[in-house]
N, C-alpha and C positions, 0 to 999 in steps of 0.2 A: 527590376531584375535582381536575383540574387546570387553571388559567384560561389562557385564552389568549398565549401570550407576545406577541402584537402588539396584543392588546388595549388594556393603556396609553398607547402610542402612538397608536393609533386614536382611542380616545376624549378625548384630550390634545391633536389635532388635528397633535399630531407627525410623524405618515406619513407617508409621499411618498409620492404616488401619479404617475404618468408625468403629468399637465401642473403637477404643483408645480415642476418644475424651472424654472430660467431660465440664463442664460447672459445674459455681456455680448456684445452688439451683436445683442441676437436680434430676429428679426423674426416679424410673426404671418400666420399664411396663413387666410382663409377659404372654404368649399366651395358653390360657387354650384350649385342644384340645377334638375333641370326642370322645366318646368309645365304639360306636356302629357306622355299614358300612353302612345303610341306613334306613330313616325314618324323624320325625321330632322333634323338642323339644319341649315338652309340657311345661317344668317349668325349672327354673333356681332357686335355694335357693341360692343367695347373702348373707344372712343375715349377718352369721359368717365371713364372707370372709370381706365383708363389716366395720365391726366390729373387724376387728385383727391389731394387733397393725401396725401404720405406714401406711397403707393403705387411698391412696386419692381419689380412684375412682375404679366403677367395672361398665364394659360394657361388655353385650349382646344383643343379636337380641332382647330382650325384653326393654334394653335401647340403644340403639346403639350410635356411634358416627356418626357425620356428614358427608358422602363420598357418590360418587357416585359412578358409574363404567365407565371406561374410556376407549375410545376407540382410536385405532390410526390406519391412512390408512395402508394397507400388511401386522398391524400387528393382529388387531380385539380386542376383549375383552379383558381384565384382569380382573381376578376375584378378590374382594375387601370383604376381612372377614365382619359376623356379618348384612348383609342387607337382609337376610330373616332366617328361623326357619329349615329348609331343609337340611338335613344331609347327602350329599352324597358319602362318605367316612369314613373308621376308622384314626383318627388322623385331622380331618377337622378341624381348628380354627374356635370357638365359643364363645370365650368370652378372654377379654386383664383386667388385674390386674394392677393399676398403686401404688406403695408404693414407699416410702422414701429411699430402701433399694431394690436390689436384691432380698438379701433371705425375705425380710418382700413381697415383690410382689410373690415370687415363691410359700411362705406356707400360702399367703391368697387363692393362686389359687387351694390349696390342700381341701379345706374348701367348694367349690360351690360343692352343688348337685346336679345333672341335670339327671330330668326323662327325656322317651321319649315315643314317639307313635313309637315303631319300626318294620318294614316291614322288607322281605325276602332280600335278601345281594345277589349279585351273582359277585362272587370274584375270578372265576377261567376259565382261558382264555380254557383252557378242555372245559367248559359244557358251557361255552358263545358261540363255535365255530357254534351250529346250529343256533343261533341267528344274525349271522354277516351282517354287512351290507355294501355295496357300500362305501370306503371311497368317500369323497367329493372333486371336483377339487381343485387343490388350486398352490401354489408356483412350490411344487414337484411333485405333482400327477396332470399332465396335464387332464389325464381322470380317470375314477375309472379303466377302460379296454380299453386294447391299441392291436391290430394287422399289425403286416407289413408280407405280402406273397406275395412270387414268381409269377410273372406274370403268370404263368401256372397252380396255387396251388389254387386249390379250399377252402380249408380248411386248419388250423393248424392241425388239426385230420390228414384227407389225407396225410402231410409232415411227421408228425411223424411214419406212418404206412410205408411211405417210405423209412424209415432209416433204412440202416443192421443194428446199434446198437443205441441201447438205452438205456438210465438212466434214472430211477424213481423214486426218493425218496423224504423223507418229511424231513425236519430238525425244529429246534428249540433253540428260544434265550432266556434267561430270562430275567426279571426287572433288569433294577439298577438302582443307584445311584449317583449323581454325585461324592460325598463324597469330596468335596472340602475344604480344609482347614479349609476355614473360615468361621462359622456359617453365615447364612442370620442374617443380623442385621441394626438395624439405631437409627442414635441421630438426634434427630429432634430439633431444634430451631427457635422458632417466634422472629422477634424484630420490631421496626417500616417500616424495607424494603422489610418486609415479612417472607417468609421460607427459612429455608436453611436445608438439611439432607444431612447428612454422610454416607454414605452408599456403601457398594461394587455392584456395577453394572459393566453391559459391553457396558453401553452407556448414561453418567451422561445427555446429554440434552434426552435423550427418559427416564428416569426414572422422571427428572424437568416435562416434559408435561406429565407423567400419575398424575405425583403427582397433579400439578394444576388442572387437568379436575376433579380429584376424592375430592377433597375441594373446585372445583367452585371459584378457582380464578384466575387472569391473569396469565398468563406463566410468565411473565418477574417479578412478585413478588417470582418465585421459583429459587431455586439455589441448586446442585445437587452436591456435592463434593465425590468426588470416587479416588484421584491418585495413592492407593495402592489396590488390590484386591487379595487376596489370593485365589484365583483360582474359575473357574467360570464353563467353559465347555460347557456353555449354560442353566445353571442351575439360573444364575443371568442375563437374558435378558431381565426380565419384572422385575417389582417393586415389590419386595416383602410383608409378609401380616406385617410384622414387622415394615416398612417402611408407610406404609399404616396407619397404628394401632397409632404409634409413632407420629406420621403426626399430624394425628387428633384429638389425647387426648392434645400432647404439645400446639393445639389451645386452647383446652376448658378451659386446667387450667391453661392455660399462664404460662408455666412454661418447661423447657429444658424437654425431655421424652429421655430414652436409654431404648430399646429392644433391645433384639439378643434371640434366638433361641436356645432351649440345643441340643447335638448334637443327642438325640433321637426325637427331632421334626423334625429337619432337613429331616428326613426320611421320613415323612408323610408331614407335614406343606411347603414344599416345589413342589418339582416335580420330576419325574424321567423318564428314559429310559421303553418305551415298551416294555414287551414282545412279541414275534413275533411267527408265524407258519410258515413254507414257503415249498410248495412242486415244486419240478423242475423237467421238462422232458428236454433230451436233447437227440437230434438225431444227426446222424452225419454218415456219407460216414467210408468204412473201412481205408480211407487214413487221417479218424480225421478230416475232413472236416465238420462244424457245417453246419444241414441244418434244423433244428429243436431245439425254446430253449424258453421253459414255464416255468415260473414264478408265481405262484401264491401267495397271500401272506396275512396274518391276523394279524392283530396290535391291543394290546389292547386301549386302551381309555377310559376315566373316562367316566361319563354318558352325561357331556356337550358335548362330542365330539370333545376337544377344540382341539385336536394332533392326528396322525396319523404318524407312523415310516416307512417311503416310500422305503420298502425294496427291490421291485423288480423293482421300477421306477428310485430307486439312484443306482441300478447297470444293471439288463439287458437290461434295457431299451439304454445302450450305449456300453455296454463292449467289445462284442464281433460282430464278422460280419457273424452274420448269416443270411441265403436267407431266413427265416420264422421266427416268434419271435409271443408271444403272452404271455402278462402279464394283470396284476389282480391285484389290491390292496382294501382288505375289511379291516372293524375295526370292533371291538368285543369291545361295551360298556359293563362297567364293575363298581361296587362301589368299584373301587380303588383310590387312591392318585392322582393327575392332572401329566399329561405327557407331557413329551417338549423336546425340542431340547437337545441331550446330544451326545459329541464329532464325528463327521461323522453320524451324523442323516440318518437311512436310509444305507449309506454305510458301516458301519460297522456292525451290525448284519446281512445285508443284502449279502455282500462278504462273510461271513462264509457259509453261503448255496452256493449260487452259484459256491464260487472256493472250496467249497469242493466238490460238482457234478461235476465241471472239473476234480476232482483229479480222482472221482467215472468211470468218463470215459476214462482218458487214461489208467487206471487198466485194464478197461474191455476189448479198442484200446492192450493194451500191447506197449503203447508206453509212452514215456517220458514226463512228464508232462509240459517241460517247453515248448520241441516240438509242443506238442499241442496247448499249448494256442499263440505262436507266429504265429501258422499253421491259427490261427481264428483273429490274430493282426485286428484291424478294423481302417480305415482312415475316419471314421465318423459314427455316431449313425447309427442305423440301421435303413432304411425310411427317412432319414436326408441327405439334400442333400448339408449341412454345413460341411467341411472337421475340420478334427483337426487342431488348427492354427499351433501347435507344439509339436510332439509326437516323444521320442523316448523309446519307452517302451522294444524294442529290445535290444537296449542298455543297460535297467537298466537289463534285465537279462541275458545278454550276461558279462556284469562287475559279475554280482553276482554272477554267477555261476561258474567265475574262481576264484572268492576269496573264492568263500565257498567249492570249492572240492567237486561242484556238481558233474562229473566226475565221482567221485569215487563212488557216490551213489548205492547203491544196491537196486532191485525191492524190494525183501523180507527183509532189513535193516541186521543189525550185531548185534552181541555179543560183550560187553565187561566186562569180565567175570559176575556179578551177574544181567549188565546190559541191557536192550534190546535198543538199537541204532538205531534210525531214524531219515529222514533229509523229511522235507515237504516244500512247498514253495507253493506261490498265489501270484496274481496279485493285484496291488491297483491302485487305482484312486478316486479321488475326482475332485467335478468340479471347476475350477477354476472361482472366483467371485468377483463382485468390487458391494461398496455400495456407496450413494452419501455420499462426505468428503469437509469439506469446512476447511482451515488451513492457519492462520496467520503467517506471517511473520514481524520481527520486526530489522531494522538495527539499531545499537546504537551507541553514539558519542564516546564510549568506546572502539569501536572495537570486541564489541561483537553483536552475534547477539540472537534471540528470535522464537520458532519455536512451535507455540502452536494449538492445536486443543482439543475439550471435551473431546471426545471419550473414551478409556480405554486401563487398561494394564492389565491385569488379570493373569500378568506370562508370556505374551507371549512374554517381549520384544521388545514391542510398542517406549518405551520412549527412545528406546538406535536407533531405527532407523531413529525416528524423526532426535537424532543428526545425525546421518549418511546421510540419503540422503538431508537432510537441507545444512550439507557442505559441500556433491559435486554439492549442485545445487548453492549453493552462491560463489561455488570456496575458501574456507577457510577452516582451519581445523576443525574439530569435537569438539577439547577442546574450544575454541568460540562460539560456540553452549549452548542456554541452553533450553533445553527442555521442554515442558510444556503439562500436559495433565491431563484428569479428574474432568472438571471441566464446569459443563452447563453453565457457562460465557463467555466461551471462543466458541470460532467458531465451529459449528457445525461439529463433525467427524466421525459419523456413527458409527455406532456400533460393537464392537470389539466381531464376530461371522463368522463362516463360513469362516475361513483361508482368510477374506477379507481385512484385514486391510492395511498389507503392500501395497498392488496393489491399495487400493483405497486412504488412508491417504500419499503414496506415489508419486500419483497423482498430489495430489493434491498441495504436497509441489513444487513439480516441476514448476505448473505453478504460485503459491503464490511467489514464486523465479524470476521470468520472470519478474509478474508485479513490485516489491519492486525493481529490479532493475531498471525500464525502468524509477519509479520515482523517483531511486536515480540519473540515468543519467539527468534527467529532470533539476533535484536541482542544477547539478552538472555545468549545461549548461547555468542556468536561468542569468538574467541581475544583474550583481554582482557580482554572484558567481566566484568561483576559473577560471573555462573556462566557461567563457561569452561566447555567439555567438560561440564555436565551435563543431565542431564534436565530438564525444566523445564513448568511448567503456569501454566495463567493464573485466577485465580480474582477477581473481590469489585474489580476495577482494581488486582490484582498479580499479579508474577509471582511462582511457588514454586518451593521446589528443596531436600532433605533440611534442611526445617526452618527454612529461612530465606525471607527476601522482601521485596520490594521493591514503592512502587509504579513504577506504568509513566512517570511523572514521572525517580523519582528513577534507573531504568534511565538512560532518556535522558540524562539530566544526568552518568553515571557515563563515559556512551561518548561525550560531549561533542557531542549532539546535541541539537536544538531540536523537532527532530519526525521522525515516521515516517507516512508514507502509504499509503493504499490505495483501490482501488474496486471496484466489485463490481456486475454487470449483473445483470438477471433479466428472465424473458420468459415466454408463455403457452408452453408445451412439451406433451409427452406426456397430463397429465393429461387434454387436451381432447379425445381419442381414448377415454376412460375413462367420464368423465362428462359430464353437463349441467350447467349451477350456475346459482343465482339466490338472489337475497335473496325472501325473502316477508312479509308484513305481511297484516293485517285492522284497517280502519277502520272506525270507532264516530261517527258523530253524531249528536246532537240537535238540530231544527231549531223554529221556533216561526215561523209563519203567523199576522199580526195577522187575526181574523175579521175588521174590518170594511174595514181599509185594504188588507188583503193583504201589508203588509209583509214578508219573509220573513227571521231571523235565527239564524243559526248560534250556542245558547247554551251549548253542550259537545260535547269533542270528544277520541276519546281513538284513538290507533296505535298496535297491542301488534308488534313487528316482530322478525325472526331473520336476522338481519345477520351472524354470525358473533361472533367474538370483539369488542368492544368495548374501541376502545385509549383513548381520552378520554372516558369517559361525559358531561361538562358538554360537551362542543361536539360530542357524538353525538346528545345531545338536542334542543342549541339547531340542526343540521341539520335533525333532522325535523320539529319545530315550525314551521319555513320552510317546508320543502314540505308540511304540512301545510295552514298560512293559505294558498299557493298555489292548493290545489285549492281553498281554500273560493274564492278570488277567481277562477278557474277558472266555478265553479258561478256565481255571483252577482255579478261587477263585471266580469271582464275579455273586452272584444270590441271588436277592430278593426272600423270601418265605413269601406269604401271606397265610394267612389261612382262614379257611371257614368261620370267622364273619369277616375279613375284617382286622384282626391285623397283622402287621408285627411281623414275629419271628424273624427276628435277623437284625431289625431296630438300629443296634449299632454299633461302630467300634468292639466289642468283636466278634459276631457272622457274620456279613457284613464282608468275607472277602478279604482283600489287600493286594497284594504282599509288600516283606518286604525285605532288602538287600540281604537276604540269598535265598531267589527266584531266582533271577535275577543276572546271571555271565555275561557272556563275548557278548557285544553289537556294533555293527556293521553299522557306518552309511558311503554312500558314496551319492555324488550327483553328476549329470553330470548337466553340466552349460551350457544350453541353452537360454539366455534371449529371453523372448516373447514381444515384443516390439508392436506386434498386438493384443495383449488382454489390454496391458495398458505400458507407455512411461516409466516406470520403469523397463519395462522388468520382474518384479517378477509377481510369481504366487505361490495363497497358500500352505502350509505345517505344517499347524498347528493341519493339523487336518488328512491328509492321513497317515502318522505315525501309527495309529491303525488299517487303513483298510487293510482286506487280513490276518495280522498276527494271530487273531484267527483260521480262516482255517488253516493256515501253521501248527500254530500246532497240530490240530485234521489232518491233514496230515501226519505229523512226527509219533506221535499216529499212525497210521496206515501202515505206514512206518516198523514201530518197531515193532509191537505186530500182525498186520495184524485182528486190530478188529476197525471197522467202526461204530465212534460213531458220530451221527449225532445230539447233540444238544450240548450246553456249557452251564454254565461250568462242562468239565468231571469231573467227580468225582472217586475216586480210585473203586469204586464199577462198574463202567463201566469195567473195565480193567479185573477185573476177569476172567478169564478162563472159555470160555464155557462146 
């Protein structure tokens, strides 16, 4: 196993993380938010705020700073605080404070008044539901409505009217949030080579190019430093309003600017998870045989429309192999907070409907859940005439279900003594993805090498694989390796989202290794050098040649050279004309129901998962055990409550809640090692993110298992559990 190289730093307190920086003569900017869900602003009184001590500046829509809004190809707008009067949320940043001092920035922003012309609010995905509309094609939602039927099936209706049995019910997700560590924050810096911000992202050269298009100046005067990120999720994928804010004040007064966010902004000023509706029919032969399976689905969305959480399109639309299928995806505008990408977009609130209607039907089947859903195993989308390149999802629950003593499971669960004892399981998948990654390579006269690309680590364990496949593709150890990343100077690496990175940054090292070879054979061979005019091969971090050898060090040193360079892009290409690809997993819990209090506790819990090849097993595990306690918190702690003006009630880590060590016992990871070599030359496929999918269901499964009371939304709450 190999531990994380940033690990000691991290735990050492050593990291920089984008607001540990400081600079002499820097100032602090605070972000003043709104307090009403929709309408516009009439007036701003600066005066005081203006006037309190320390204070060097105060911008709103009625002064603003200098920005545009920026746009980038697949990804679209970002929204840029302070460029119109339009309030379409509670907590929307409308005005930034810049003082000498934190607290002199925080309690001038305490000081502004701001009336409003304020309009009707509608805040609740309830009474938005008759208002829904068509989501918009896009990435994940091919069409807003999708049908695939039996050559002989007239309708979806017809299929399901042919099914002995059916299931029909509605479920429900709630908001969240990312709640990552580390507040959204940036230190912003002008000097004569331009800009430079600090900042946690999950991809420092796409946060460089919003920043330039949004200040209207060259890309190549921006520079985006990110090498530590304390956790992201998807929540730091675009450029935050801090970063923005920061940007543009540190121009006007020529002077360093540090914003960050309190962690009650975070909640609002930021982004979150949609809440979702989802209702599912599911028809099926008395032998469990899917012949009918409806999706329909309602996602909230701010009033831009900028997100949509593609619940039925990131799971039925592939999951299962059924001879009829028929899904739906609407969104329900709403003056809520902006919604975005947050862990398994789509597949995770998405899976808790779905595999909990599987659960719903093999109750009704009277047969075994895992039966079931192997009895429906699918070898490609359904209407998809792309096979899986590499599935063995039989496997992950045929392993898991002799380790967890499925066996022994009972239909109606057990007692032990005060406790009620159930055991629920579901299917995961997520799709397996590459983004384009371009990644240098650098040999040195030292003997060491150099293995750098922009991109991000946000926790995932980016920077420790860099060294790992960097030295089996240079054939040298891993401690010669020095890693590099986070940094928009360095070679474009794509954006560390969507379980992509290993499979596309790994890519790309492979063939950045190819070339940096072929020019060190080049060096190695040229007229002079060590082997003039011969043949020449590279083995073990040498070159050979009739018997002789050198390492790629002492080349260098020979032709009086300090280093040789290369880089090497990769992209989704061909293959995806071919195949379909996805990671797959089956989750195992054990849930325990206090009889008298109802309490409900997740007391084991186990994900057998087919990821591909496996480059770090110790931070391949510690990945899925995160999204694994995600879904249990998913199931059982985490739900935003908005309220009827638009305020979040427990916009805090107090009332927001998170599982805590005493949650979470005994955890379970195995993997079967399949390298996919047809989805990309690494053989890895991602898992950074299937870890959460499925496990919410498993345990509103378990729940059910144990108590025999079917609760169809998350997170349950003890009041669910009551005794009808």
């Amino acid at each position: 196993m190999t531990s994380r190289l940033d690990g000691p730093l991290k735990v050492s307190g050593r990291a920089k993380y984008g607001a540990d920086n400081n600079f002499p003569g820097m100032a602090y900017g605070y972000v003043v938010l709104s307090t009403i869900a929709h309408g516009e602003i009439a007036a701003m009184d600066i005066t005081a705020a203006k006037s309190a001590p320390g204070v060097l500046a105060v911008y709103t829509p009625f002064d603003p700073l200098e920005l545009r809004t920026p746009s980038l190809p697949a990804f679209g707008e970002t929204w840029v605080p302070l460029q119109d009067k339009e309030v379409a949320y509670y907590g929307q940043p409308i005005g930034f404070v810049v003082a000498e001092t934190f607290e002199q920035a925080r309690d001038a922003a305490m000081l502004i008044e701001v009336s409003y012309h304020e309009r009707p609010a509608l805040t609740s995905l309830e009474d938005g539901l008759a208002s829904a509309e068509d989501a918009p094609a896009g990435v994940r939602v091919e069409a807003p409505s999708l049908e695939v039927l039996a050559p002989d099936v007239e309708s979806f209706e017809d299929a399901l009217a042919a099914s002995p049995v059916v299931v029909d019910a509605t479920y429900a997700t709630a908001t969240q949030n990312h709640a990552a560590m580390e507040p959204h924050s940036a230190v912003a810096v002008w000097d004569a080579d331009g800009l430079t911000v600090y900042s946690g992202n999950q991809g420092a050269h796409l946060q460089a190019l919003e920043l330039a298009l949004a200040l209207d100046v060259d890309p190549s005067s921006v520079r985006a430093v990110n090498p530590f990120v304390g956790g992201a999720f998807g929540g730091k994928g675009r450029t935050s309003a801090p970063a923005f804010l920061a940007a543009a004040a540190a121009k006007g007064l020529d002077r360093p600017i540090k914003a960050a966010l309190s962690r009650e902004q975070v909640f609002t000023a930021t982004a979150t998870r949609p809440a979702t509706v989802q209702r599912i029919c599911l028809g099926a032969d008395t032998n469990g045989t899917l012949i009918a399976l409806r999706h329909d689905s309602w996602s909230t969305t701010p009033m831009d429309r900028s997100f949509v959480e593609p619940t039925s399109h990131g799971t039925s639309r592939e999951w299962y192999a059924t001879q009829n299928l028929a899904i739906s995806q609407k969104m329900v505008p709403l003056n809520i907070p902006p919604t975005t990408f947050m862990r398994a977009p789509g597949e995770a609130p998405g899976s808790f409907a779905l595999e909990s209607a599987i659960d719903e039907l093999a109750v009704a089947l009277h047969m075994d859940p895992i039966e079931l859903r192997m009895r429906n195993n699918s070898t490609a989308p359904p209407g998809n005439d792309l096979q899986w390149s590499s599935k063995h999802l039989d496997e992950c629950f045929r392993i898991g279900a002799d380790r967890f003593g499925w066996a022994n499971r009972s239909p109606h669960g057990h007692s032990d003594g005060d406790w009620l004892v159930g055991l629920g399981t579901a299917t995961a998948m997520f799709p397996a993805l590459r983004f384009p990654a371009t990644v240098g390579i650098t040999l040195r006269a030292d003997e060491t090498a150099v293995v750098e690309t922009s991109g991000a680590d946000p926790g995932t364990g980016l920077l420790t694989v860099l060294s790992l496949v960097g030295a089996e593709s240079l054939d040298i150890a891993p401690e010669r390796i020095t890693p590099r990343l986070g940094d928009s100077a360095l070679p474009p690496g794509g954006l560390s989202g969507g379980s992509t990175a290993t499979a596309s940054v790994g890519s790309a090292i492979m063939i950045a290794a190819g070339e940096v070879i072929d020019q060190l054979l080049a060096l190695a061979s040229s007229p002079g050098a060590p082997f003039d005019g011969l043949e020449v091969s590279y083995e073990d971090g040498r070159v050979l040649s009739d018997g002789r050898s050198m390492t790629f060090g002492e080349v260098l040193r020979a032709v009086n050279r300090q280093l040789v360079s290369a880089t090497g892009s990769s992209a989704p290409g061909e293959e995806l004309t071919k195949h379909s690809f996805s990671s797959f997993g089956a989750q195992f819990c054990e849930v325990r129901v206090h009889r008298l209090t109802r309490e409900a506790r997740v007391s084991r819990m186990l994900g057998v998962f087919d990821s591909g090849r496996i480059i770090n097993a110790q931070a391949a595990r510690s990945q899925i055990i995160g999204g694994m306690i995600w879904g249990v918190s998913a199931a059982l702690h985490e739900g935003l409550e908005i309220e009827a003006n638009g305020r979040l009630a427990n916009g805090d880590f107090a009332g927001y809640l998170l599982p805590v060590n005493a949650d979470i016992s005994d955890v379970g990871v195995h993997f079967v090692e399949y390298p996919d070599t047809l989805h990309n030359s690494v053989g890895a496929k991602g898992l950074g993110e299937i870890g959460m999918v499925g496990m919410a269901a498993a345990v509103a499964n378990a729940v059910y298992n144990a108590t025999g009371i079917r609760v169809r939304h998350i997170p349950i709450v003890l009041e669910d559990l009551l005794e009808q």
